[in-house]
C-alpha positions, 0 to 999 in steps of 0.5 A, a space after each residue: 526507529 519509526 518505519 513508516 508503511 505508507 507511502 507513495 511518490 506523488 511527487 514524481 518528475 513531470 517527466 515520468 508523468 509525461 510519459 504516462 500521457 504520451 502512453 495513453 495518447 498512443 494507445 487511442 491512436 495505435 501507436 507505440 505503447 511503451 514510447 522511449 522513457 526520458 532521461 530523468 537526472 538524479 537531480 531532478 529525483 533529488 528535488 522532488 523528494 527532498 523538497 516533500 517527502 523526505 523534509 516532511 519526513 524529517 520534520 515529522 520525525 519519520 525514518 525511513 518510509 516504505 514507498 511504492 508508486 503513487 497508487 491513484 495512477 496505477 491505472 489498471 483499468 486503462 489499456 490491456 495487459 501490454 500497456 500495465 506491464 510498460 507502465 509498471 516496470 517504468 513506476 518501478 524502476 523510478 522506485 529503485 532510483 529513489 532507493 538507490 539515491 536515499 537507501 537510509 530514508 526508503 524502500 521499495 514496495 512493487 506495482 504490480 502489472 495487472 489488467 482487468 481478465 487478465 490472470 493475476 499470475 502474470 504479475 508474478 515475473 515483475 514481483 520477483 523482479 522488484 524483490 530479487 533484482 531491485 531489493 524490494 520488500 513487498 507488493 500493492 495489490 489490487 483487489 479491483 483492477 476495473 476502477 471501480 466496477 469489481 469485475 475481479 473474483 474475491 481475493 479469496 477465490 483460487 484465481 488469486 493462489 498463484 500469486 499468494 504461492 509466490 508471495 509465501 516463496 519471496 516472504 512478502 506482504 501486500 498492501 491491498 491498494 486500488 487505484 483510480 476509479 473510473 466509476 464516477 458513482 465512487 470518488 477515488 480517495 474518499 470513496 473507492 480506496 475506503 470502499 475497497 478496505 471494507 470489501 477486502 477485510 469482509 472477503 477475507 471473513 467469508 473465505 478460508 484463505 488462510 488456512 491454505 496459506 497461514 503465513 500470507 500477511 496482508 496489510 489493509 491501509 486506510 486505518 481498515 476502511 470502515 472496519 474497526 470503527 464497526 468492530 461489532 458488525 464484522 464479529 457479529 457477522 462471523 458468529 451469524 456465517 459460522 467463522 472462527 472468531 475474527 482474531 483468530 480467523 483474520 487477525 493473525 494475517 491481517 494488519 492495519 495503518 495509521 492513515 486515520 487523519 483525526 484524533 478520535 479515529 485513532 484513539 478507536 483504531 487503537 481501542 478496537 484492534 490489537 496492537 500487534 495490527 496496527 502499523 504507524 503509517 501516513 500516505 504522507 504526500 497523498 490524499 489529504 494535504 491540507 492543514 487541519 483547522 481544529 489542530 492546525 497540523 497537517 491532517 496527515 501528520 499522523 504521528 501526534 496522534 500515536 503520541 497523545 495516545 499514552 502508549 507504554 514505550 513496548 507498545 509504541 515500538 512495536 507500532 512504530 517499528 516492531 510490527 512493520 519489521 515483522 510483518 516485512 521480514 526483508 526489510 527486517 533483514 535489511 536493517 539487521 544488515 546495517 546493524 540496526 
């Protein structure tokens, strides 16, 4: 089986963006924050995942995707907490219905409902209600719910326990995702999502977060940010700050992905780091859609380059499937259940 970690529904109906922008309009004007949700068919779900999603997948080989909604949009930064609780739970629910209408190809991973000051322990009510009630197997936590201007203490400080509490007692891990940026200094994609991949794994360094909570599992998308590919630097760092080696302060919580989206970047990811981190994913449809020139495959079209790696077969189970099923252990269970 090949278990892809990462995906988004960046193809969601119009509708459901529609939505969105009549949220937004409301909230400049003093209207209703949470306005009446339009009457998305199954068909209209059906179109947009069967036509992107699901056929590259197919096409690719791809089978079955961890799938939250679209990051980039999460928006934190907009509004208060009254309008990300709306807009979550709505992005949310449309997860469920893709789940719902294809449970073989997706799973749910939850938005959290986040706010700048807001304390992060009020997500915990709609975590449990995506686990408990709609069958999901982890989180996207951000790490910045400003977009981009870091107001938001390190994830290892104490304001964040409460939630890692709760996802110790639901058994779940978090992608540390952000969202859009706001700060016109840092381009979304290119700059702020690698930007907080770096920052997240240099918090975790400096901190103790995982002495108090050794079984928290934390997946840092994006191939690591810049961090396998400064290997030398991170474990100098930890020598210089006086931390434990970084396999054995880190490692043993910390994973990363495959959305590297080139050959040599893969072929160091896997150098660097253990394959025991490293889970196969792509963000496939996401940030980079177009066809790589030197290749001419989709630049996201990440599974090529696992295979060119000449893996032994244990070794590209464990990345294809082994390490997402560990590190997901409901959707371990999941799969168990259907005798897989």
């Amino acid at each position: 089986m090949i278990i892809d970690c990462h995906g988004h529904y960046t193809t969601a109906p119009a509708p459901h963006d529609g939505w969105r922008d009549a949220q937004k309009a409301a909230l400049k004007s003093g209207g209703d924050i949470d306005p009446s949700y339009p009457d998305i068919s199954d068909d209209e779900i059906r179109e947009s995942i069967e036509k992107n999603q699901l056929r590259l997948a197919r096409e690719r080989g791809a089978d079955l995707t961890i799938f939250s909604p679209r990051a980039s949009v999460m928006g934190h930064h907009i509004g208060d907490a009254a309008v990300s609780r709306a807009w979550t739970r709505r992005c949310n629910d449309l997860i469920a219905r893709v789940v719902g209408l294809y449970p073989e190809n997706f799973i749910g991973v939850a938005q959290l409902p986040q706010s700048p000051g807001v304390p992060i322990a009020d997500s915990i009510d709609e975590l449990k209600r995506c686990v408990t009630e709609l069958g999901f197997v982890g989180c996207n936590l951000n790490p910045d719910p400003s977009g981009g201007h870091w107001t938001a203490p390190p994830l290892t400080d104490r304001a964040w326990y409460p939630f890692y509490e709760a996802m110790v007692e639901l058994d779940v891990p978090a992608m540390v995702h952000v969202s859009g940026s706001c700060n016109p200094n840092f381009h979304a994609t290119g700059a702020h999502y690698i930007n907080a991949d770096t920052t997240a794994f240099m918090q975790f360094l400096q901190g103790d977060l995982f002495a108090d909570f050794p079984n928290l599992r934390f997946i840092i998308p994006h191939g690591g940010g810049a961090v396998p590919y400064h290997w030398g630097r991170y474990r100098g760092l930890a020598d210089m700050l006086n931390r434990p080696p970084l396999r054995q302060h880190v490692m043993r919580n910390v994973y990363f992905d495959t959305c590297v989206y080139h050959q040599p970047g893969i072929d160091l990811l896997f150098r660097v780091i253990d394959i025991e981190n490293i889970l196969f994913g792509s963000e496939m449809v996401g940030a980079v859609r177009g066809i790589d020139p030197e290749t001419g495959r989709y630049f996201d079209d990440t599974k090529p380059y696992i295979e060119a790696l000449g893996l032994s077969d244990a070794d590209k189970s464990l990345v294809f499937e082994g390490n997402a099923r560990r590190v997901y252990p409901r959707l371990d269970a999941k799969l168990r259940a259907r005798g897989l």
